[in-house]
C-alpha positions in Angstrom: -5.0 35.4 96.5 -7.7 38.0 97.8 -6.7 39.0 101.1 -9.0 41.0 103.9 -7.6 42.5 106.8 -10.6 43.7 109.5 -9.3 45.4 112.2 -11.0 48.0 114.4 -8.6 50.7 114.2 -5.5 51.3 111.5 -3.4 54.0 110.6 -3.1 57.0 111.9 -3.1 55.3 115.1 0.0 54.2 115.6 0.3 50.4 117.7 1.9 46.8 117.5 -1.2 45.7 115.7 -1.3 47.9 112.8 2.2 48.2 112.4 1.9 44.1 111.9 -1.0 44.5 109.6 1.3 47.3 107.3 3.9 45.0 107.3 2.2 42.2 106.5 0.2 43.3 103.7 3.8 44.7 102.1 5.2 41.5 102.5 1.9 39.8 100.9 1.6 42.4 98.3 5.5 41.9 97.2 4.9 38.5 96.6 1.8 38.7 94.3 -1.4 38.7 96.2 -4.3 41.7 96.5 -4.3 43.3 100.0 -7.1 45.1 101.4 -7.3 46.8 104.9 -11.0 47.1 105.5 -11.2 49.5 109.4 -13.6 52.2 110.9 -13.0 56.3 110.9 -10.2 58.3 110.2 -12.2 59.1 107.2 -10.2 62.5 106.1 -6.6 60.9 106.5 -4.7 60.9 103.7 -3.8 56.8 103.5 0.0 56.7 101.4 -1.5 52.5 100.9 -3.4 51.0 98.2 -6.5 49.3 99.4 -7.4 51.0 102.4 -11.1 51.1 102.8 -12.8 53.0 105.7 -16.2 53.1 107.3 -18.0 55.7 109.3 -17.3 55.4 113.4 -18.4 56.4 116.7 -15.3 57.3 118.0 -14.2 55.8 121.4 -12.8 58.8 123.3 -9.5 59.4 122.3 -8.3 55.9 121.9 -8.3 56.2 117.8 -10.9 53.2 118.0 -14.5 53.9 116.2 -17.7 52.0 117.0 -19.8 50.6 114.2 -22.7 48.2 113.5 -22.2 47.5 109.3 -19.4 48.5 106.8 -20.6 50.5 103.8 -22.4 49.2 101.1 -19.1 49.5 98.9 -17.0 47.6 101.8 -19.0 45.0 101.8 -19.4 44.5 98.4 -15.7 44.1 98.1 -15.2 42.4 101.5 -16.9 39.2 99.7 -14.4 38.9 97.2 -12.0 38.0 99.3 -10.6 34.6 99.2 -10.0 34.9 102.5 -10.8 37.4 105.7 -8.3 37.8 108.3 -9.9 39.1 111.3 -7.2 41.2 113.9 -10.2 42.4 116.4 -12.3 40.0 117.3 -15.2 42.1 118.9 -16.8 44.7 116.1 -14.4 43.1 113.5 -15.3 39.8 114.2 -18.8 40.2 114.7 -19.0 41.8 111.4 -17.1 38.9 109.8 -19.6 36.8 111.5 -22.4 38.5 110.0 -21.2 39.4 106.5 -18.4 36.6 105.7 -19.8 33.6 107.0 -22.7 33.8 105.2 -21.2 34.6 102.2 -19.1 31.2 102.9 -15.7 33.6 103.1 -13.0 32.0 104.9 -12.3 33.4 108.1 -9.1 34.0 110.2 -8.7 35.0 113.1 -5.5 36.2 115.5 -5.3 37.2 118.6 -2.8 39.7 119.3 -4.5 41.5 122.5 -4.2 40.2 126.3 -8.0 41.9 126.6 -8.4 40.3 130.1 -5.3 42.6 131.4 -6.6 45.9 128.9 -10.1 45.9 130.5 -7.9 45.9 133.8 -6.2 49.0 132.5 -8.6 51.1 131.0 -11.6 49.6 132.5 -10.5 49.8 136.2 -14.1 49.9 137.8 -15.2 46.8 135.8 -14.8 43.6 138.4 -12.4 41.2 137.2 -14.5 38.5 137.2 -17.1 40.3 135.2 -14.5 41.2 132.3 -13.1 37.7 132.3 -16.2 36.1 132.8 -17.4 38.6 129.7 -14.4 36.9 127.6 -15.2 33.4 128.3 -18.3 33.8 127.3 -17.9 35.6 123.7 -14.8 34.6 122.7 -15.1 30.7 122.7 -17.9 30.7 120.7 -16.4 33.4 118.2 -13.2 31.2 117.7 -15.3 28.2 116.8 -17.4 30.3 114.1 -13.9 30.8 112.4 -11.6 28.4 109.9 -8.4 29.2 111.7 -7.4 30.4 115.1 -4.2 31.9 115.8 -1.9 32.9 118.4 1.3 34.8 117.9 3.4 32.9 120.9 2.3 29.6 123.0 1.7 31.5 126.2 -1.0 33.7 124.6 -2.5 30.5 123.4 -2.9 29.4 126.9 -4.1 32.7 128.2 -6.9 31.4 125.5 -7.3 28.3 126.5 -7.5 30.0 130.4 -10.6 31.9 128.7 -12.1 28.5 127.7 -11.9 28.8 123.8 -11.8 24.9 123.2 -10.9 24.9 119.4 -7.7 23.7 117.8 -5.3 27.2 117.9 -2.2 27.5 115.7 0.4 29.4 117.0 2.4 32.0 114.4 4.9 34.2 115.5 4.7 38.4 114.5 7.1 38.6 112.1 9.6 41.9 112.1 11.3 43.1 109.1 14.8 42.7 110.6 16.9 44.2 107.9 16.6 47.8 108.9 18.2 46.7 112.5 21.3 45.4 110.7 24.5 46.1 112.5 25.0 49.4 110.0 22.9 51.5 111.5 23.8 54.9 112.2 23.1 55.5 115.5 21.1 58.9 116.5 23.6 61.0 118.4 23.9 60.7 121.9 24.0 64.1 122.6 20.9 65.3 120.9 19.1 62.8 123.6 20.8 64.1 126.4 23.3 61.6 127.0 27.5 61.3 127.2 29.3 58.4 125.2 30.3 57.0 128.4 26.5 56.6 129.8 24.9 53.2 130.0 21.8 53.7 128.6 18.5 52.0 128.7 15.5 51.7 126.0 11.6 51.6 126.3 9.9 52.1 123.1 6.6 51.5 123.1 2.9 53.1 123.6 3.0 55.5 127.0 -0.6 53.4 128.2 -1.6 51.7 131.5 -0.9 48.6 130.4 2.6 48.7 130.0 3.4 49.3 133.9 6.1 52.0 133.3 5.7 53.6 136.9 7.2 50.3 137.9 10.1 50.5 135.3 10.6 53.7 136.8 10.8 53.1 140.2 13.1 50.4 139.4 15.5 53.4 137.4 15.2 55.3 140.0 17.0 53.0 143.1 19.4 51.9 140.4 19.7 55.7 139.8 20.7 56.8 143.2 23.9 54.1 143.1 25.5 54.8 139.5 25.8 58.4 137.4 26.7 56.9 134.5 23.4 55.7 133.3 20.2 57.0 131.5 16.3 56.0 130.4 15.5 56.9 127.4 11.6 56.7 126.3 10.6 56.1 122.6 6.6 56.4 121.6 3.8 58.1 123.2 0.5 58.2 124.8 -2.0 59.1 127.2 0.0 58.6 130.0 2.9 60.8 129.0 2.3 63.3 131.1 1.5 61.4 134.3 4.7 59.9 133.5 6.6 63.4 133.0 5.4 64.1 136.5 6.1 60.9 137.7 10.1 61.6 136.5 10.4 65.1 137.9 9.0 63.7 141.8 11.4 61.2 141.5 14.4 63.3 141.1 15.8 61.7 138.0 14.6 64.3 135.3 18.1 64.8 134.2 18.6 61.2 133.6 15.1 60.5 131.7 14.2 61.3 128.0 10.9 61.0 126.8 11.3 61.7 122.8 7.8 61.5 122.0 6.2 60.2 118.8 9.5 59.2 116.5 8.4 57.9 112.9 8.6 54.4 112.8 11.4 54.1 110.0 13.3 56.2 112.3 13.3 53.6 115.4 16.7 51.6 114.7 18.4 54.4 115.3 17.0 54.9 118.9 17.6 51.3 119.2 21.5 51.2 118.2 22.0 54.4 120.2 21.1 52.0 123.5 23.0 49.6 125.6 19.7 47.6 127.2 15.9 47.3 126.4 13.9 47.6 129.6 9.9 46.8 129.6 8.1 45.7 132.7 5.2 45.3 130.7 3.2 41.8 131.4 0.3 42.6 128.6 2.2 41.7 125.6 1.1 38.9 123.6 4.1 38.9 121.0 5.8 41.7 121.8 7.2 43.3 118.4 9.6 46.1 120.2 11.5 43.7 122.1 12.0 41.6 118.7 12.7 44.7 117.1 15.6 45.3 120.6 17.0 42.1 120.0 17.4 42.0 116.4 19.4 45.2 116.9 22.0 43.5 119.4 20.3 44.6 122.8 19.9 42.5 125.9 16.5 42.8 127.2 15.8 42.5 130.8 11.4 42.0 131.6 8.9 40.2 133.6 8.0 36.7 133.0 4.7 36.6 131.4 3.4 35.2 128.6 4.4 36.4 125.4 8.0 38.0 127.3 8.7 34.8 128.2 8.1 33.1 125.1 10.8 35.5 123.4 13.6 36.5 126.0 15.5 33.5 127.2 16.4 34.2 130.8 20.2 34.6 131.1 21.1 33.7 127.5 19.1 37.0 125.5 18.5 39.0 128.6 16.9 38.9 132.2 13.4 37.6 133.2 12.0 38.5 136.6 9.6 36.3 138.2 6.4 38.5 139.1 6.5 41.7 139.5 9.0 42.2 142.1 11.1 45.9 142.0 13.9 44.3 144.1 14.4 41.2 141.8 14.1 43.5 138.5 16.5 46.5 139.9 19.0 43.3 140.8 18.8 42.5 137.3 19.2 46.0 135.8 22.4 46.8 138.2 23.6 43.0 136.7 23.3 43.7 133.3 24.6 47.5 134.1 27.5 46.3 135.9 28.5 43.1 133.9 29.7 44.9 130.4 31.2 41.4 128.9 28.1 39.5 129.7 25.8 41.8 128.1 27.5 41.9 125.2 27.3 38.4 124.5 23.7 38.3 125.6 23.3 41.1 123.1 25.0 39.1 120.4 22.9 35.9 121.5 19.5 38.1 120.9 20.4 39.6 117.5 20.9 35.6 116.8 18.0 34.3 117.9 15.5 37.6 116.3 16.1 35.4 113.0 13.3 33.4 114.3 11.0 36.0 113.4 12.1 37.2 110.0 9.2 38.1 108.1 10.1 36.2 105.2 9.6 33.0 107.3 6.3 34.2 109.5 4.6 34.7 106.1 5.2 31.2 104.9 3.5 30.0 107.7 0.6 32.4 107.6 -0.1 31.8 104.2 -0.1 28.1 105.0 -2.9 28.9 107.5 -4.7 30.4 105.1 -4.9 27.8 102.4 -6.1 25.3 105.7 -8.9 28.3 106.4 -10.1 28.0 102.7 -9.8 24.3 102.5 -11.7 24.0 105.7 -14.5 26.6 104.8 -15.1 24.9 101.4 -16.3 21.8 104.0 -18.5 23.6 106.0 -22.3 23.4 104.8 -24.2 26.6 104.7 -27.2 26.2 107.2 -30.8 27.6 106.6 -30.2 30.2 109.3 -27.5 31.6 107.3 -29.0 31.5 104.3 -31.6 33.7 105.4 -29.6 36.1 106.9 -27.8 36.8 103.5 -31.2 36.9 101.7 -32.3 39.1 104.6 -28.4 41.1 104.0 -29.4 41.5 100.2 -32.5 43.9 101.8 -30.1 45.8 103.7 -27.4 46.6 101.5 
């Protein structure tokens, strides 16, 4: 099979999304089928993939994302080969795949990774929220219905759809994580490089330093957890634009000496951060399927969040970890000084989560997405190709 993957921004940007789309197309790629990765910018980077195929950009600020109206003539030439299109952005992505692959009677499918209604929150802050979401519910209902298959990656992001009144049928996949580099043999990056003392408890965020994943709150919640125990640290994998706000943050609050921020660490390199913890912290509510806690639990952590679709759908409150009801400091620092406190119960929590991260394998999540995309071909092979569309690939052939 002839695979497309359309997403707005790749590698060298580093998030959940094209981490999923790298490991995806491996996994695809191992088993027989033709990958291609077809994104905007980042022109002069030095792809280490097969079947990376880049466009030219506007570049939105410094978020790695690129604007564009139309991929090149030699992307879009290839683009309708494809047996199938999987579409990982749905605004210039998708409106792309609208014009270019319908026409062209390419199956189209689409997934939903993003919680766009809280992101426009973040990093549109003057925007009303009633304009944003009212923005959503008007393109993205009708975009899902122009595709073959809609997908979410855990059941409460496919009611935060359903909330943003997209009416067709939605399938919901999990993420899938490639769990054997979290076995039980990894070698754990020394304590001491980070800072820390064998005898420290210490907690893990790793993740993108950005708005949207509400880290001044897991802060504040270190910090009055901080004040009553000596023995513990915070250790902060990833990057971002709010690094330094957060740096700041850390040295005001009289916990520098009990905070690490490690900055970018390669991605092959994570496990190690991971088995070097005790606890995964995120007070995050913007996750749809939320790979780093998957990644936490698979490596024998207890995680302790905020219930909220897509952390709720993974942590299961008092069994993997802790889920806080809103967010509320004084119910999250209760939990935190719990699972601090209580050393038996959080290892059998932790035991419990490296269990239940089987779910997610990416052997199995593959299955099910190829099964989706035989129903996306099936179903596009049904679908009659209207006047309006055939003029607008006649009128495409002009263009190209």
């Amino acid at each position: 099979m002839r695979i497309g993957m359309l997403a707005d921004v790749y590698k060298p940007v580093i998030s959940g999304v094209t981490n999923y789309i790298s490991l995806n197309k491996e996994m695809l790629e191992a088993l027989g089928h033709e990958v291609y990765v077809f994104t905007f910018g980042h022109e002069d980077y030095d792809d280490e993939e097969q079947g990376i195929i880049r466009s030219p950009g506007l570049p939105i600020l410094d978020t790695g994302f690129y604007l564009s109206i139309r991929y090149t003539k030699k992307a879009y030439r290839l683009l309708k080969t494809m047996d199938v299109a999987h579409v990982h952005h749905p605004f210039v992505s998708g409106s792309l795949a609208m014009r270019y692959l319908r026409p062209a009677g390419v199956p189209i499918v689409f997934t939903n990774h993003t919680r766009y209604d809280l992101y426009s929150q973040a990093y549109l802050p003057a925007m009303p929220d009633t304009f944003s979401t009212a923005a959503l519910q008007t393109y993205l209902p009708s975009f899902c219905r122009s595709c073959d298959v809609v997908i979410a990656p855990s059941p409460g992001m496919k009611d935060v759809l359903r909330k943003l009144a997209v009416d067709t049928e939605i399938e919901v996949v999990p993420n899938g994580v490639d769990l054997k580099p979290y076995s039980k043999n990894v070698v754990p990056i020394e304590r001491e490089y980070l800072g820390f003392t064998s005898d420290d408890i210490l907690l893990n965020f790793t993740g993108r330093l950005g708005p949207e994943k509400n880290i001044p709150f897991l802060l504040r919640s270190f910090a009055g957890v901080a004040q009553a125990y000596d023995h513990i640290g915070l250790l902060i994998v990833g990057d971002g634009q709010e690094r330094d706000n957060l740096e700041d943050r850390v040295n005001y609050m009289g916990i520098k000496d009990r905070v690490r921020f490690t900055g970018m660490v390669p991605y092959d390199q994570i496990p190690r951060y991971l088995a070097a913890s005790d606890i995964f912290v995120t007070a995050s509510i913007s996750e749809v399927h939320p790979l780093s806690i998957i990644e936490a639990m698979a490596s024998g952590l207890p995680v302790i969040g905020i219930n909220s679709p897509g952390i709720g759908d993974t942590i299961t409150d008092g069994e993997t970890g802790f889920l806080v009801a809103g967010e509320e400091l004084a119910g999250f620092t209760a939990k935190m000084v719990r699972m601090i406190i209580d050393h038996e119960y959080r290892k059998v929590m932790g035991e419990n989560a490296r269990k239940k991260s089987q779910n997610y394998a990416i052997e199995k999540t593959t299955d099910l997405m190829l099964s989706q995309y035989r129903t996306a071909i099936v179903r596009s092979a049904t679908r009659k190709l209207g006047i309006g569309n055939r003029f607008r690939r006649w009128l495409d052939g002009f263009n190209l």
